[in-house]
N, C-alpha and C positions, 0 to 999 in steps of 0.2 A: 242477221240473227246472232243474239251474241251467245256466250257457251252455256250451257246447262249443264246444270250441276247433278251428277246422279250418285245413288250406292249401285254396285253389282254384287247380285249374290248367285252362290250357283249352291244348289243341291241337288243331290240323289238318292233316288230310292231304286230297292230292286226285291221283286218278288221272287219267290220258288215257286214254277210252275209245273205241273204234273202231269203229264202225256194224256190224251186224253182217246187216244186210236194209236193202232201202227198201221204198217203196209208189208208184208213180207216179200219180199223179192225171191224169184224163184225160177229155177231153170229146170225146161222138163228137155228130154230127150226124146224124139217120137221118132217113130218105125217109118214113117210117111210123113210125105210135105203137103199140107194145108196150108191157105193161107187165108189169112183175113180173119172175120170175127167167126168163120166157121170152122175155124181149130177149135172150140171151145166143144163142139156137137162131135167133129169129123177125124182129129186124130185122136186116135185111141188113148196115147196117154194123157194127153190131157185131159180128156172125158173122163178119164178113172178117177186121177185128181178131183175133176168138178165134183164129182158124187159123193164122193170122198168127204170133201169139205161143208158138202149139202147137207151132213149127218148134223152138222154142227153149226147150221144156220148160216152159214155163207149162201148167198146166191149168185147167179149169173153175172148180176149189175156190180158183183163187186169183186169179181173176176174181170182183169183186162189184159190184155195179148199186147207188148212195147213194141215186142220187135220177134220177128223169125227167121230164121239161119238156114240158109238151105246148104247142106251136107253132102257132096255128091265125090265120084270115086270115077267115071266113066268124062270127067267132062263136060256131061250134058244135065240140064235140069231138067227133070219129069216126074210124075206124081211117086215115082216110087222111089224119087232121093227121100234120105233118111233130112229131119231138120232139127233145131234146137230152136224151142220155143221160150222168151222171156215173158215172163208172167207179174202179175202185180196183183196182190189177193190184200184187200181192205182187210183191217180187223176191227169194230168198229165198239168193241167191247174189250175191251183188254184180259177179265178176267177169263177168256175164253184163247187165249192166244195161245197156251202150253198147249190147248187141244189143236188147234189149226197148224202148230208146229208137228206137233205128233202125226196129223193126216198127210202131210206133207212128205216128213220121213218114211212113213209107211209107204208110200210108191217107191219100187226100185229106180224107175228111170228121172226120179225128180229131187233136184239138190237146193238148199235152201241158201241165199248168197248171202243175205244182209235181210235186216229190218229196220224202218226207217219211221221214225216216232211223230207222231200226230201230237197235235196242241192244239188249246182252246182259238176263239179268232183275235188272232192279233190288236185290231182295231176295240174288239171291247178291253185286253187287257191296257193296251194304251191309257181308255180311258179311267181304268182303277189308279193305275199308275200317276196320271193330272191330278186327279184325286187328291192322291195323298203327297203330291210334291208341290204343289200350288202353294197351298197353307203352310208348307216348311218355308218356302222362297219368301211368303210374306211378313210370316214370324220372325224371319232370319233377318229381315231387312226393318222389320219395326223396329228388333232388341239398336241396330247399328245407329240407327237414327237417332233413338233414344240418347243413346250412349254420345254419340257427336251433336246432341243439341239440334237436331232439326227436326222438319217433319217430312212425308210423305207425301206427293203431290198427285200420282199415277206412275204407268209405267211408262218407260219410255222404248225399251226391247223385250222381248223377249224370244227364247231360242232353244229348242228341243232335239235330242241326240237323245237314240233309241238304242240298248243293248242288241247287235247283232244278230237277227233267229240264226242258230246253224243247223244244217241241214244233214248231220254227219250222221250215217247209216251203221250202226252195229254189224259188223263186216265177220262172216266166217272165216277162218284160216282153212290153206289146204283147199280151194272152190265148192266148200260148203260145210254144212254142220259137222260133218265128221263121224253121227251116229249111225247104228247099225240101226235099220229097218223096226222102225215101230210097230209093234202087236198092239198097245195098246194108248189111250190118252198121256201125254206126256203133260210133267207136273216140273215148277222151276226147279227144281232139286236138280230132277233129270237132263237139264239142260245147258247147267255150266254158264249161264249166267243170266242176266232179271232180266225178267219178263216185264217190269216197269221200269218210267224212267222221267225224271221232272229235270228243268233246266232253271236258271236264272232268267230273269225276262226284268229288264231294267231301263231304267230314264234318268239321262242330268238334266238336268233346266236351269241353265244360264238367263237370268233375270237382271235388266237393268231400270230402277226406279228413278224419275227425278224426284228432288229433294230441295225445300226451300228452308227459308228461317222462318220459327218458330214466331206467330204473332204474339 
C-alpha cells in the first residue's frame, strides 16, 4: 500500500457546566452502635437528623449510611458502644442546600465534612461537545486544503480526549463547618462559601483527513 496523503487538525471546545445536585457528607456521633440500614430508624441521632431533613423534602432513599465506627472504651463491642456514623444525604435541588446545611448544623452531635458537586450525564454532555467540534475539525481542515490546492477525500483517523471530571469535594477545615448550632434555615451568606458550583467540561479531537489532487 503506498502512502497516503493526509491534513491533521485538532480542535477544542470546552463548555461551563453547572452542578446540577450535591451530596453533603456528614458525620453523626451516636450514643449507641446500630448497624446496617437500621441506623437510619434505631440510633437516636441519626433519627433526629432524618426528621430533621424530612422537614425539607429529603427522604429515606436519599439518606445512605457509607460506613460505621464502632467507639468502644472497655475492649469489647456491644450495643451500648458509642459509634460514628458516615452519612451521605443527596441534594437533589440545589436551591434547597443552605436548608439541608442548616438541618444539619442544627443537631449537636452531627458535623458537616465536605460537599461533593453533582453534574448533568456525562455521555449526553459528550455528545454537545461532538456537536460542536466535528464542524470546527472539518471547517479547519477544508480552509487547509483550500489553501494547499487539494481536496478532501474522507477521514482517515480520528481521536477523542475528554477534559478530566474531578471529583474534588468542598472540604471543611477544622473536621467540619465550624458553625454554632443553627436555629434557623441557613442562606449562602451565612455559610462562607457557594452553595453552587459549575466546572469546565471539555473535548480535543485530533482529526486526521486524506487528501488528493484537485480534478
Amino acid at each position: 500500500m503506498g502512502k497516503i496523503d493526509t491534513i491533521n487538525v485538532e480542535v477544542s471546545v470546552t463548555n461551563t457546566v453547572p452542578a446540577n445536585g450535591a451530596d453533603l457528607l456528614v458525620t453523626v456521633r451516636g450514643g449507641s452502635l446500630v448497624t446496617g440500614n437500621a441506623a437510619v430508624k434505631k440510633a437516636r441521632e441519626v433519627r433526629a437528623l432524618v426528621e430533621s431533613l424530612a422537614g425539607f423534602g429529603v427522604g429515606e432513599e436519599d439518606i445512605h449510611i457509607e460506613s460505621i465506627r464502632a467507639s468502644v472504651s472497655s475492649g469489647l463491642i456491644s450495643k451500648s458502644s458509642t459509634a460514628i456514623f458516615k452519612l451521605r444525604i443527596c441534594c437533589h435541588i440545589l436551591e434547597d442546600l443552605g436548608d439541608l446545611i442548616g438541618a444539619v448544623t442544627s443537631q449537636k452531635q452531627a458535623d458537616l465534612d465536605a460537599i461533593q458537586w453533582r453534574y448533568p450525564d456525562a455521555h449526553e454532555l459528550a455528545k454537545e461537545l461532538l456537536g460542536q467540534a466535528v464542524p470546527q475539525a472539518r471547517e479547519k481542515a477544508e480552509l487547509i486544503a483550500e489553501l494547499l490546492g487539494v481536496k478532501l477525500l474522507g477521514v482517515h483517523s480520528l481521536g477523542e480526549k475528554y477534559l478530566p471530571e474531578p471529583h474534588t469535594p468542598v472540604r471543611m477545615g477544622g473536621g467540619g463547618l465550624g458553625l454554632m448550632a443553627a436555629s434557623r434555615p441557613m442562606a449562602s451568606e451565612d455559610l462562607g462559601f457557594a452553595v453552587s458550583n459549575s466546572k469546565p467540561f471539555g473535548l480535543t479531537l485530533d482529526v486526521s483527513f486524506r487528501v488528493g489532487p484537485l480534478v
